[in-house]
N, C-alpha and C positions, 0 to 999 in steps of 0.2 A: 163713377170713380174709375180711374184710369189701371187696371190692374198690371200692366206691362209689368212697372216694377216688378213688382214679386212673383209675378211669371217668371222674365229674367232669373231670377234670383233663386225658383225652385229650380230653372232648368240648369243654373249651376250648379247647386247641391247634388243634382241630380247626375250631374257627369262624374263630379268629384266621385259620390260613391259607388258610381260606374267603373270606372275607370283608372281610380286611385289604385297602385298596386298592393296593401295592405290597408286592412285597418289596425285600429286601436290592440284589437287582439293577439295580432301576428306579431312579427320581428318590426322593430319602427323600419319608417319608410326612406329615410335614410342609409341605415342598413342593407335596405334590400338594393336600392342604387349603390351601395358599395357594392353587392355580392354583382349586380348588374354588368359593373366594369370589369369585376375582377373576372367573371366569365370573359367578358370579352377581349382581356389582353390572355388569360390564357388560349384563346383561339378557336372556343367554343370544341370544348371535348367532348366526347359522346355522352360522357356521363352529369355534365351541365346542361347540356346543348338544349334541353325541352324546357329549361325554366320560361317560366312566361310573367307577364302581370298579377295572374289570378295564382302564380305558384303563394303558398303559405310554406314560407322554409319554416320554420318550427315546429311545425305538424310532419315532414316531410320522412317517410319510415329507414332506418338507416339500412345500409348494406355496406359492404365489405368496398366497397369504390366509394362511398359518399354517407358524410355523416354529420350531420347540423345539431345542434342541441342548442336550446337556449334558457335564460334563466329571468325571469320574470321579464321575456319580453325584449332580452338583449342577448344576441352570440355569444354562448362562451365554448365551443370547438367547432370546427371548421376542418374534417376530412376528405382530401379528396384522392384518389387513386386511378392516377391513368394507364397506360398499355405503352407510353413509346421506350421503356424498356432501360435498364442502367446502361453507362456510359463502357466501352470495350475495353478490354482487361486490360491494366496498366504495367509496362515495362520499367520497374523503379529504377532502369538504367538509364533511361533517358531522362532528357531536362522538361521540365514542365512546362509549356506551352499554352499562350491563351487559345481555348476552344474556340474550333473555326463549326460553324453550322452546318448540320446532318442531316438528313433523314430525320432520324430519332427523336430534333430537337425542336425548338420550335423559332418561328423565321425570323430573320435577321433583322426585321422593326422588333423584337422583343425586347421588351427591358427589365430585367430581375431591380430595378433599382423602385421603376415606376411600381410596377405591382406591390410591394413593403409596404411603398408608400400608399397605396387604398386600401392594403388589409388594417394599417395603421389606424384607422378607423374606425376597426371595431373595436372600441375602447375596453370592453367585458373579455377580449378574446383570452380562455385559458390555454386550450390546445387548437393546436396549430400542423396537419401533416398534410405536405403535398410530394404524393410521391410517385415517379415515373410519370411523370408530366410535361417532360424536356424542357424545364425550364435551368437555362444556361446565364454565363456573367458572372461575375467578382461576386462575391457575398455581400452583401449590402449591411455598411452600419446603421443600416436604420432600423435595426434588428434592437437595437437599445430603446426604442421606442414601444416596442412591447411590454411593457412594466408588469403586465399580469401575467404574463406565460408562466404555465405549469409544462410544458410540455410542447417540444419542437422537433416535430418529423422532416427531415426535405430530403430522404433518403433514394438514389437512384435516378438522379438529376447527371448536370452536366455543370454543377457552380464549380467554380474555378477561382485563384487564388489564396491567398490567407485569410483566415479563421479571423471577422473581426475582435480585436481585444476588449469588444462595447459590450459583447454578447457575455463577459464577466458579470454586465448590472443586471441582471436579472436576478434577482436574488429570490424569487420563486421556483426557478425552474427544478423539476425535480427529474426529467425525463428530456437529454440530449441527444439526436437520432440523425447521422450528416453522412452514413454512409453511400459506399457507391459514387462517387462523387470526384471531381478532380482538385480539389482544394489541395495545396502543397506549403511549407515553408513550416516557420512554427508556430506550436500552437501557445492559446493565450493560456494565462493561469486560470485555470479552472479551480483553486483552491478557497476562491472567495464566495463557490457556490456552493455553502455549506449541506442544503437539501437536495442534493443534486444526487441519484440514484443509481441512476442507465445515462452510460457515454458508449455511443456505437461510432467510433471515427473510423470505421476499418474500409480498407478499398479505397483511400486514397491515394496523397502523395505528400503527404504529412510530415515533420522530420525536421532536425535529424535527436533532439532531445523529446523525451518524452515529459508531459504538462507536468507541470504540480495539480493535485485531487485530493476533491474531499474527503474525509475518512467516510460519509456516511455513504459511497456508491456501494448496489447490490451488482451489479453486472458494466465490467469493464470491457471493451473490446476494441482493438489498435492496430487488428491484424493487417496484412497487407500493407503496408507503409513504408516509411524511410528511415523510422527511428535504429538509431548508432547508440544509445548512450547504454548505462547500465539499468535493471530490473529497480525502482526507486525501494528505499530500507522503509520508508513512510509507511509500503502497504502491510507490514508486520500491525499496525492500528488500525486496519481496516475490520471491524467484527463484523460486520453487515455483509460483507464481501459472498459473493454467491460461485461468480464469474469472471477468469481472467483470461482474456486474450490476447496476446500481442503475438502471433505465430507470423511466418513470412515478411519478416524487418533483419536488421544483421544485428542484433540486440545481444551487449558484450558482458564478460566480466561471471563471477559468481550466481546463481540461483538463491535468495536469502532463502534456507530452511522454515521460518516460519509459514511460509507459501503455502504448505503442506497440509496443514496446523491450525489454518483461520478458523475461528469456531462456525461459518456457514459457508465454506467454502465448500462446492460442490463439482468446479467445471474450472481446470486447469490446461491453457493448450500455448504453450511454451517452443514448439516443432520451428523448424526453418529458419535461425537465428544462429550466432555465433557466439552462447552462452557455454561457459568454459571451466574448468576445474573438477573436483569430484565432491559429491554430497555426502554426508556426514552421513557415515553409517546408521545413525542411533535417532535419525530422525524419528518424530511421531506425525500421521495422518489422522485427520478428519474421517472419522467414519463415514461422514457422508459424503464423501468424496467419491464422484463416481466416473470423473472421466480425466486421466491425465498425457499429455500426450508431449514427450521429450525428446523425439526422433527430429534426427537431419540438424544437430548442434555438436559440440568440441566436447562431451562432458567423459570422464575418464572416470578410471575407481571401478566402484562396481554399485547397482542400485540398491537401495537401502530395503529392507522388509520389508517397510509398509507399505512399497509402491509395488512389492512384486507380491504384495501376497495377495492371493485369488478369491476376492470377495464377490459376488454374486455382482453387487451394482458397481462395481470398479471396470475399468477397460483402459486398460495403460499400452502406452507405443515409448518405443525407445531405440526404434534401429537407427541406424547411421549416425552412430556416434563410435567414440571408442571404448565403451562399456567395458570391463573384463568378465568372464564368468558366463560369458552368454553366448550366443547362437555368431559364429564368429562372419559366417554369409553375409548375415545383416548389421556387423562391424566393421568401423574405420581401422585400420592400422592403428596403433596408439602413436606412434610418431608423428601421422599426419595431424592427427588434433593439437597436438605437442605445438608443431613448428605452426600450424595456422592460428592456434589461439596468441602464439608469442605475436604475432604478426600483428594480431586482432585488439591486441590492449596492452603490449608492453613496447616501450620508442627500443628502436634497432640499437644492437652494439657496436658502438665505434671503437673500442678499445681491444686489443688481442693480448693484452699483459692479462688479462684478469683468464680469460681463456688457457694463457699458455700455463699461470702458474695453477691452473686448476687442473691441467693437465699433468702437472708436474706432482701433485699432492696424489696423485691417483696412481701414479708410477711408482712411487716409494711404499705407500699404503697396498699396491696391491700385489706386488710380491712379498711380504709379510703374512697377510691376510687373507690369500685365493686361495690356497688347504682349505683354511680352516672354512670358511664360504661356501666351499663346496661339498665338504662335509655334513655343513649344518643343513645345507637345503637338501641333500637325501636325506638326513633323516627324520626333517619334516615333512617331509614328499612323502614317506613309506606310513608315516604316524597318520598322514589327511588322510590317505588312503585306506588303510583300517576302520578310521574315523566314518569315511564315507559309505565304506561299503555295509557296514554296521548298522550307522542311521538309513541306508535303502532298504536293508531286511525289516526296522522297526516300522517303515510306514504302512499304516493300519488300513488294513484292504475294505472298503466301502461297496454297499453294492449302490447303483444310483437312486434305489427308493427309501435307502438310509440317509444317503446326503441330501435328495431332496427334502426332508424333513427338516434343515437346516432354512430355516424362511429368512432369506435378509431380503428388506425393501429395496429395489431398483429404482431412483431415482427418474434414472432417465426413461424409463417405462411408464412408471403410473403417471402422468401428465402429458397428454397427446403435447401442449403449448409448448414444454418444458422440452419438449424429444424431439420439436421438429426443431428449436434452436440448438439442441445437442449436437443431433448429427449435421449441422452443417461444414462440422471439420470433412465427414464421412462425403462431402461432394469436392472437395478441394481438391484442383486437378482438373477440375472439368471448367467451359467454359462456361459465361451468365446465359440463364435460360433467356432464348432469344424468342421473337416473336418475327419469322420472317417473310418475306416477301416472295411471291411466284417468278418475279425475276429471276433473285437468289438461287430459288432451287431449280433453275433449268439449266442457269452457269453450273450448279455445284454435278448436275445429270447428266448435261451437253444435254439439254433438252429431253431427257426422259429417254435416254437414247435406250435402243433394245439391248444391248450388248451390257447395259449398267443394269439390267432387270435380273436380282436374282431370283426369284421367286413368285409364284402367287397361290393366295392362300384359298380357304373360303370365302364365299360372297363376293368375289372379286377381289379381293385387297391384294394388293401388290406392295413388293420390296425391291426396292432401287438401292444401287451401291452409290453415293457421291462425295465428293472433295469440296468442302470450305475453304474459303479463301485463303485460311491459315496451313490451306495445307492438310488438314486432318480429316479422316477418312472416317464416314459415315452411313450409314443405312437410315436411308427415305421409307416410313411404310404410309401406303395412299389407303385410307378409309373411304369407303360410298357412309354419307351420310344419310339418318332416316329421313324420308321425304318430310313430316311435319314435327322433327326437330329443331324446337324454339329457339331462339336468339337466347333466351336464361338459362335454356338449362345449357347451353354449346358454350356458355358464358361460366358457369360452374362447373364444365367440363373440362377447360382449359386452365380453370384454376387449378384443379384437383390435379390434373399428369402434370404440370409446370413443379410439383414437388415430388417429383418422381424420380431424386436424385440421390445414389447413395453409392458410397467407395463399393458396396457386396452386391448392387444391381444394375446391371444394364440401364442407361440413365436416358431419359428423355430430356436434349439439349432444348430444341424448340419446337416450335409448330408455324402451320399457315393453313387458313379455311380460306377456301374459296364458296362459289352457291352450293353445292353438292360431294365438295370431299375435304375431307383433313388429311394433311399430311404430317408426322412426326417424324422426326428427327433426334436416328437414336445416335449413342457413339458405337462405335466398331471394334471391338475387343479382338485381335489376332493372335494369340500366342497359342491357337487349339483349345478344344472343349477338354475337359475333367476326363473325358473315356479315352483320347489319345496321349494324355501324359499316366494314364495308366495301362496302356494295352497297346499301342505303337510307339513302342522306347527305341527304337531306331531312329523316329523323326523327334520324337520329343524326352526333355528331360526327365529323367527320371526321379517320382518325386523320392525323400527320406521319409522318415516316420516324421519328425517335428513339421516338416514340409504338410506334411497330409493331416498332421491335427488343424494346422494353422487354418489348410483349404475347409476345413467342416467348422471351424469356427468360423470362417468367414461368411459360409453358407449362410450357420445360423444368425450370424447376422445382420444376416438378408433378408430373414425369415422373419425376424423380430422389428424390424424396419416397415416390412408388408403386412405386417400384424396392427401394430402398434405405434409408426410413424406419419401412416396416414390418414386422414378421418373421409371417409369407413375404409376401413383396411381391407387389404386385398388376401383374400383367403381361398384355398383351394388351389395349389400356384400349379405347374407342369413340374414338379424337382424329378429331377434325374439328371446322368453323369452325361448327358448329349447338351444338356440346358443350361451346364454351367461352363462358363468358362474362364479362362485365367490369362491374364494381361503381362505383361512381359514382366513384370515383378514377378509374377506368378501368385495377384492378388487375384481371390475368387469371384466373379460376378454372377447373379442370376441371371439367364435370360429365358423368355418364354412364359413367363410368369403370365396370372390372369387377368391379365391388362380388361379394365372395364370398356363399353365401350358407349358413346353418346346415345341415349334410346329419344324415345316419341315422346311429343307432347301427351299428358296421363291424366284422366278427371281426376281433378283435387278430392284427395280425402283427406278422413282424420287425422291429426297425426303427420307424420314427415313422411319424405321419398327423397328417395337417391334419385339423382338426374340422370344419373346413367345405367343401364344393366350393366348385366356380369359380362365376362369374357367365354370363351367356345364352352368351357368344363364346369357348368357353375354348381356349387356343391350347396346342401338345402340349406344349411345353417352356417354360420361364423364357428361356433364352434365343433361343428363336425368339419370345416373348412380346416381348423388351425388342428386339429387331432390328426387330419390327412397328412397336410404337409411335415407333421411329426415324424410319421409313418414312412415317408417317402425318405426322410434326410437319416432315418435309420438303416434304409434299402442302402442309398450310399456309401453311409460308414461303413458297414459289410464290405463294400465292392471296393473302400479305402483300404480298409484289412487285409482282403486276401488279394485285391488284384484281376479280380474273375466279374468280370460283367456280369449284370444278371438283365433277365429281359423278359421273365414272368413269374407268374403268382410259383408256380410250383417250382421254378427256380427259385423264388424268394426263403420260400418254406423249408426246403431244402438246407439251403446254408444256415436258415435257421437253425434249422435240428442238429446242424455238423458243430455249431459254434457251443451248444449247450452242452453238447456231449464233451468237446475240448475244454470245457470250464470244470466240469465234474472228473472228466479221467486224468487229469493233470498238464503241467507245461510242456511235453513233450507231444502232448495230442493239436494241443494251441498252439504250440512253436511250427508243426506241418502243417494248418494250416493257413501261414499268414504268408503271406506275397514274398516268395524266394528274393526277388530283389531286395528287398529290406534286410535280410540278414547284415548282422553287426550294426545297425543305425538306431535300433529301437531299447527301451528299456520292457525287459516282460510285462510288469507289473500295469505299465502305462497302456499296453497296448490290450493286457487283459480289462482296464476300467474302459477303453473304449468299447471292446466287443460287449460288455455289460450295458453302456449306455445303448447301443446299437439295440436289442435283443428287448432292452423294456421301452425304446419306440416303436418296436413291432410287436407288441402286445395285442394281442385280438381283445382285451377289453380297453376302448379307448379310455373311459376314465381313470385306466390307470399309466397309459402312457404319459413321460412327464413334460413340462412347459418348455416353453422355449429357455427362458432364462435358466432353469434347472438342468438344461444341456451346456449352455454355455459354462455356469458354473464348474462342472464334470469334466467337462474337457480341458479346461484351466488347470484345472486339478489331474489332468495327465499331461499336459505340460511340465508343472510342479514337479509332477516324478521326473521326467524324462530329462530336467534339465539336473536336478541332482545325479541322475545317471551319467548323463554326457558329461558332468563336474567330474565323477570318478573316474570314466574314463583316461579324460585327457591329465588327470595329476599323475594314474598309472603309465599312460605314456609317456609323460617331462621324466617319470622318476626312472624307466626305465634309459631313457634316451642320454640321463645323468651320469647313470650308472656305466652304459658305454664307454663316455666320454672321458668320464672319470679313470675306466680300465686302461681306455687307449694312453691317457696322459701319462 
């Protein structure tokens, strides 16, 4: 019998199960020829590049770059996250322009149309994120071919054009994610996506109305944009509401009060906008309301109670508006909000009869009427004044281990997730953390030149002074990395300092590894360190008391960011008045802190490990780490107080004992020794609850030193004082200044 046949015939079975790239078990083989292509028009990125034949995507263990999951045998998410970094910060005064191909992006046979079209294929697909992957081109309507998306990431690309209107039929999606992006014009009605949760449009060029939304999103976000229109009255039916952001757009017209009020509104950031009028005294907040931020807008009046009053998890901004009642440095004029809001949402007047006779009603009326006007306002000027000085005797003197007994939860605290999207208002300002190239930094060095070397540290590490492109001035520091320092862990190394970005700390912009060094790139803070605006007041300003509470809350945090913002937090920091410095605001930053640094490959044990070790000072525990740096921002608050450096242990101890004895023999022993320049700028009482706070962070039993949030709470609360002081003050001045006036006339 001739067996050739079924020779033949085993030897093809035999290839097929050779060589087939899935069996029955894995993802169908269709699939994996999807995923096949799709590697291949994105350009084979590092974190695709090893797929092979014999790969099993469903088996394949996830990581924070790449994530397959499937469900009886068919994709339903598809994560990938590459390195070529978000598109360069956008100038919302220029016109939008189709993207020309970068570096960053990927080459100009690229087609964002093609690719839709082969993911389209996974028919199971629920979620969907591709991000930093330079993938560029219009948004593709072939996004409506998606019927099952739960969930769509393409955040940190370079897509461009308008928002297709197809991307309404998804009537699944509950999770919309497009920032970082150049997309402009307007956008579609998102109203028809009922389940729709998280909208992140922010970092475009989007505009100039803002969408109609579902009532059921938890987290809005719009910031950086184009959007002109008004705040929509709709989100008053938002109860889900978590997060609202539309900060950095010229966003017109009133603030609705309910905003305040949402039953789970927690993260309000409203800043850089041309929102206008004054808020209703008698508003109510959400207790759980932990971060609002109303600064750099028109709004006039004065802030309602709820927003200023000093709850542990609250953290409100409000400067550069024309507030009244407040810190007048960091207020507008009230006229200039006046004439820019009229400008901003009322059509100009063409008429000068309505003017003249208004003019004219004001001439008649007010010589009748100025006596008496000016009567009534001294003798409510003399009554506030009474009133005030009255209520500053009743406020009930605290010591801080009474008010910390006061537990209110901090939101933005307990949830490492929750805190690193918190504080991203707290990087605003700064540019997108870049990933850059040795070109880069030898234009930004002149080549590493000697003359830009400011420094060198231990181990060799070195500090370069350089200029980016944009012009802004930086510090290079060169790390020697360990000789068998893996690709993973220099890969988790780089993730970790890329969120090393905060308004209170010296911030890590970018990086670049070459075979044996990292280099970081920090920003450059020049307006002098904390010890020269306290002790060479010739070259620098001299701070006030409200001044120097602000610099120790800023400190804190800083402190709370290094604790609690980063996972594993960085504990044991360098705080002292050389390491902090302040930016020409006169905003406080960390620097010196104990920056980890890349360690050696380690035999695997039980249990986890950090990829990196500590930095020079590393301290044995996290929590005798975060009880130090308590210790140290209380050595400061002292040298805030009197003025007087201090530069060791027996100087510490010292002012210790001088500060305790001033609290026991009365305000006159307190009044000598606080910082001569502060005479007349401080409220007593405020500046006695800081030497309290100070005094129980330098407690020699750490467990009874208090937390970080327990500081900031404290110091809020001598703000509190201090701003009812400076209230009494300046009505005692108007009333005197009346009174003159009134003589002279």
């Amino acid at each position: 019998m001739d067996t050739r046949p079924e020779l033949s015939l085993f030897v093809s079975i035999l290839v097929v199960l050779l060589f087939s790239p899935f069996s029955s078990a894995q993802s169908s083989s269709s699939e994996a020829q999807t995923l096949f292509r799709f590697r291949s028009q994105l350009e084979y990125p590092t974190v695709i590049k090893a797929w092979n034949r014999y790969t099993d995507f469903c088996s394949l263990p996830s990581s924070p770059a790449l994530t397959i999951v499937c469900t009886e045998n068919r994709i339903t998410e598809l994560t990938v996250t590459g390195d070529k970094g978000p598109p360069p910060s956008l100038d919302s005064t220029k016109s939008a322009q189709p993207f020309h191909v970068s570096q960053q992006s990927l080459s100009s046979s690229f087609s964002v149309d093609s690719l839709f079209t082969t993911l389209s294929k996974l028919h199971s697909l629920e979620v969907l994120s591709l991000v930093s992957l330079g993938l560029w081109g219009p948004f593709p309507s072939k996004i409506s071919r998606f019927s099952s998306l739960r969930a769509l990431n393409l955040s940190s690309n370079f897509i461009y054009g308008q928002i297709p209107p197809q991307i309404s039929s998804l009537s699944n999606l509950l999770s919309l994610v497009l920032d970082n992006n150049l997309l402009n014009g307007t956008v579609p009605d998102f109203g028809a996506l009922r389940d729709l949760q998280e909208l992140d449009l922010g970092n475009n060029l989007l505009g100039p109305g803002i969408p109609s939304l579902g009532s059921k999103l938890v987290s809005v976000i719009l910031k950086n944009n184009r959007f002109r229109s008004g705040i929509p009255a709709q989100l008053k039916n938002f109860n889900d509401l978590q997060k609202f952001d539309v900060s950095s757009n010229k966003i017109v017209g009133p603030i609705p009060p309910p905003l305040f009020s949402l039953p789970q509104i927690q993260y309000l950031n409203l800043a850089g906008n041309q929102l206008s009028g004054a808020l209703p005294s008698n508003i109510t907040c959400n207790n759980e309301l932990g971060f609002v931020d109303l600064s750099h807008n028109l709004l006039i009046g004065k802030l309602p109670a709820c927003i200023r009053s000093n709850f542990s998890n609250r953290v409100v901004f409000y400067s550069w508006n024309c507030l009244s009642s407040l810190d007048s440095v960091h207020q507008h004029p009230h006229s200039s909000c006046h004439e820019e809001a009229i400008a901003a949402v009322a059509p100009p007047i063409t008429k000068k009869t309505s003017k003249n006779k208004l003019a004219l009603v004001l001439l008649i009326c007010g010589g009748s009427l100025g006596c008496l006007i000016i009567l009534g306002i001294l003798g409510w000027l003399i009554l506030r004044k009474v009133v005030a000085q009255n209520s500053d005797k009743s406020l009930v003197r605290k010591s801080v281990t009474q008010k910390a007994a006061i537990q209110v939860p901090s939101r933005l605290v307990a949830d490492n997730r929750d805190m690193s999207q918190g504080v991203k208002l707290d990087a605003m300002g700064l540019p997108p953390y870049t990933v850059l190239t040795l070109e880069e930094l030898e234009v930004a060095t002149n080549n590493f030149d000697p003359s830009n070397l400011i420094g060198e540290e231990s181990k060799g590490q070195r500090m370069y002074r350089g200029w980016l492109r944009d012009g802004s001035v930086v510090k290079i520091r060169c790390l020697k990395l360990p000789e068998k320092c893996s690709h993973q862990n220099l890969m988790q190394y780089t993730e970790f300092i890329s969120k090393l970005r905060h308004r209170h700390v010296v911030s890590i912009l970018g990086h670049y590894v070459d075979a044996n060094t990292l280099y970081l790139v920090f920003e450059s803070v020049s307006n002098g360190t904390l010890r020269s605006h306290l002790t060479e007041r010739q070259n620098q300003e001299i701070l006030k008391w409200p001044q120097r509470v602000s610099t120790v809350i800023g400190i804190a945090r800083g402190i709370q960011f290094l604790h609690t913002g980063m996972v594993p937090g960085i504990f044991g920091n360098d705080l002292k008045i050389d390491n902090i410095v302040l930016d020409e605001n006169l905003i406080a930053k960390i620097s010196g802190y104990n920056l980890p640094l890349p360690s050696k490959d380690k035999i695997p044990k039980v249990g986890s490990e950090s990829p990196y070790s500590g930095g020079s000072d590393n301290i044995g525990s996290n929590q005798d780490g975060e009880k130090e740096d308590i210790y140290q921002l209380g050595i400061i608050l002292i040298q805030i107080v009197t003025g007087n450096p201090i530069s060791s242990k027996k100087e510490v101890e010292g002012a210790k004992q001088e500060l305790e004895r001033s609290l026991v023999d009365g305000p006159m022993k307190l009044r000598a020794a606080i910082d001569s320049s502060m005479r007349g700028t401080f409220a007593y009482e405020s500046v006695r609850n800081a030497v309290e706070i100070a005094l129980n962070c330098l407690s020699t039993d750490i467990s009874k030193r208090p937390s970080v949030e327990d500081i900031l709470w404290n110091l809020q609360y001598c703000i509190q004082i201090q701003d009812g002081w400076t209230s009494s003050e300046n009505l005692s001045a108007q009333s005197q200044r009346f009174t003159m006036q009134f003589s002279f006339d």
